[in-house]
N, C-alpha and C positions, 0 to 999 in steps of 0.2 A: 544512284551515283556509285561508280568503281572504285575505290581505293587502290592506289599503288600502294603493293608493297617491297620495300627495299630490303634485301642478304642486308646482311653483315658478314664477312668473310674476315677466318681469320689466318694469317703467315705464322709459323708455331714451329720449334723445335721436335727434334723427332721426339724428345721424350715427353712432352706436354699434350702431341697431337690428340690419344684418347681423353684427356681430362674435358679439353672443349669439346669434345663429339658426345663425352657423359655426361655434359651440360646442355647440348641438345644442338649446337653450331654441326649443320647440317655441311658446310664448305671448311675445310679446315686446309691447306696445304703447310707442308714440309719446307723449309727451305735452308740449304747448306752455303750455297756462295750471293754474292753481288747480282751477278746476271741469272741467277735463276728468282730473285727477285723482281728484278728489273722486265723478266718477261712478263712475269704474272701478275705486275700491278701493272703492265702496260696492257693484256688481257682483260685484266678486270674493268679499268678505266673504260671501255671502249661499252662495257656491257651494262644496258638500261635497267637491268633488277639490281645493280648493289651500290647499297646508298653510305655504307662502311665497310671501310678495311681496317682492322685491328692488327700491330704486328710486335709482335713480344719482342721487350725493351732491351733484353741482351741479345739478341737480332743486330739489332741496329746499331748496338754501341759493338757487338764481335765484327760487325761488316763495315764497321766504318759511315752508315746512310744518316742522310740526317731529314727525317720522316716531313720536316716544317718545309722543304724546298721541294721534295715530291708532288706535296699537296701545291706548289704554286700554281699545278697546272689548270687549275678549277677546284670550285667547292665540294664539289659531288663526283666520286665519291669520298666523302672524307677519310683521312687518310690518318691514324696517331696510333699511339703504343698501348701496349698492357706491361704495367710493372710484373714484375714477374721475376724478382729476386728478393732477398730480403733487404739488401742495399736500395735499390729500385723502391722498395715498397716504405722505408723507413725518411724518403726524403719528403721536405716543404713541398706539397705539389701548388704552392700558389706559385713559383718559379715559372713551371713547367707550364700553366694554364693564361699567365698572363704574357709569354715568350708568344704563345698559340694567340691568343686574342689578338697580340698587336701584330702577325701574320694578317692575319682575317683583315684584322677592319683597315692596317695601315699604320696604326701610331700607338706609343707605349699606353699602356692603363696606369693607373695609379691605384693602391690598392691601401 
């Protein structure tokens, strides 16, 4: 039996790019505006090896995107952020995870 295996792809600030490549993220792109986003996860979307996109959280909050309504398009490939400030990194992430769950399945969790 074959195993798929699924990328991880990560969207990265210019100056974070080599830290994920020294981790070994084989895909890493760049991205400065809205629509050079918007190409690349629309590129990505369409391609059967990648099972996640990962896109650094001040990304998203500098462009304004809001990563929960990208993903509405399908599960696969899943679509969510990397904290990646100290603010980012110093918040509750049961906020952030149970916002993401009741995406998915439909209705609030209780935690």
């Amino acid at each position: 039996m074959v195993k798929e295996v699924k990328k991880v792809i990560i969207l990265a600030s210019n100056e974070s790019v080599n830290f994920y490549k020294l981790l070994g993220f084989k895909e890493v792109y760049t991205v400065d505006n809205v629509g050079e986003v918007t190409n690349i996860l629309k590129e990505l979307k369409n391609r059967k090896d990648v099972g996640v996109i990962l896109i650094e959280e001040s990304i998203t909050r500098n462009l304004k995107l809001d990563h929960m309504i990208i993903n509405e398009k399908g599960l696969t490939p899943l679509i969510t952020v990397i904290p990646n400030t100290k603010e980012f990194l110093s918040r509750d992430p049961s906020v952030y995870y149970r916002r993401f769950a009741s995406k998915i399945i439909g209705y609030e969790l209780g935690v």
